[in-house]
C-alpha positions, 0 to 999 in steps of 0.5 A: 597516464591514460586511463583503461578503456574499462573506466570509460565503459564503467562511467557510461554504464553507471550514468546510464543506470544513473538516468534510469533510476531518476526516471524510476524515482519520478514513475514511482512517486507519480504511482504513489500520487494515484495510489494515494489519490484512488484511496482518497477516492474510495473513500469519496464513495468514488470507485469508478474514479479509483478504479481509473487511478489504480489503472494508470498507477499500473501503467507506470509500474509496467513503464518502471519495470521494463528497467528491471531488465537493463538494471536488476537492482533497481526493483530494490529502489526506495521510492519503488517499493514505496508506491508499490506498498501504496498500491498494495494499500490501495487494491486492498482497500478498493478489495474491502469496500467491494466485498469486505475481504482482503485477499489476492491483489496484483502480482506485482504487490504480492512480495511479502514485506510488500503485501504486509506493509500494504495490508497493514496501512490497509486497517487504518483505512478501514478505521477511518471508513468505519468513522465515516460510516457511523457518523452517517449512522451505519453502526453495523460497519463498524463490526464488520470493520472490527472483524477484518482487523482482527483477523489481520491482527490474528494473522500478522500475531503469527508472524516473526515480525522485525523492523519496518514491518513490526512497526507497521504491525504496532500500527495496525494494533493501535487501529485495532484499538480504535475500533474496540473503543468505537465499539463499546461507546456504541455498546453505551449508546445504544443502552 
């Protein structure tokens, strides 16, 4: 018997969805290499060279999401939401080095479990410049650091938080605590 006509279409579509999503798995992960790369470079005191990655992070995501259109579903693929929680990260950190504020970031990364998931790696971040900050003997950074945590942590508290994002929530707690103890070994230092 020959197979329906119906069959042969459905196998040319799903290939073609197929060798889209290979495409935005490879786009994404290369998003997330600059995305990551940006924040290694802010942390470099490089924001120039940060600024240029997160540009060319952006370029993908336009080239990645021009396939949203033939296939809807796959603004729902792991390794996209993956890069766009980095870029989220990243933004928001380059946003706190500027002008010690966490606020609106590109559109694209402003979904919700996207933002929240960003915002909450974005503590660590923010822990581990205050690190260095201190250790080049800028102590107040690390109040000012413990300040945005905490109005992050006061802002995630108000939140029914489930899953993924309560763990990235515990998370965020835990670089909370981090500060507080960097804190008070400052407090008895400087005794």
């Amino acid at each position: 018997m020959k197979s329906p006509k119906l069959f042969s279409d459905l196998k040319k579509r799903h290939s073609a969805r197929e060798v889209g999503r290979r495409d935005l798995i490879g786009r994404s992960n290369e998003a997330l290499s600059r995305s990551k790369r940006a924040i290694f470079a802010l942390h470099r005191d490089d924001p120039k060279g940060a600024a240029t990655l997160l540009k060319d992070a952006a370029d993908r995501f336009k080239t990645i999401e021009a396939k949203f259109k033939r296939f809807p579903d796959l603004q729902h693929e792991g390794a996209y939401r993956a890069a766009l929680e980095e870029y989220a990260e990243a933004l928001l950190f380059q946003s706190y080095l500027a002008d010690r504020k966490l606020g609106k970031i590109d559109a694209r990364a402003m979904e919700p479990s996207i933002y929240l998931a960003g915002l909450s790696d974005t503590t660590g971040e923010i822990v581990r410049y205050a690190m260095r900050q201190v250790t080049a003997g800028n102590t107040q950074a690390v109040e000012e650091a413990r300040e945005v945590v905490a109005m992050v942590i006061e802002f995630l508290l108000g939140m029914d938080l489930t899953g993924y994002l309560r763990t990235k929530f515990d998370q965020s707690k835990k670089n909370y605590r981090r500060l507080e103890e960097m804190v008070y070994d400052l407090s008895l230092r400087d005794r």
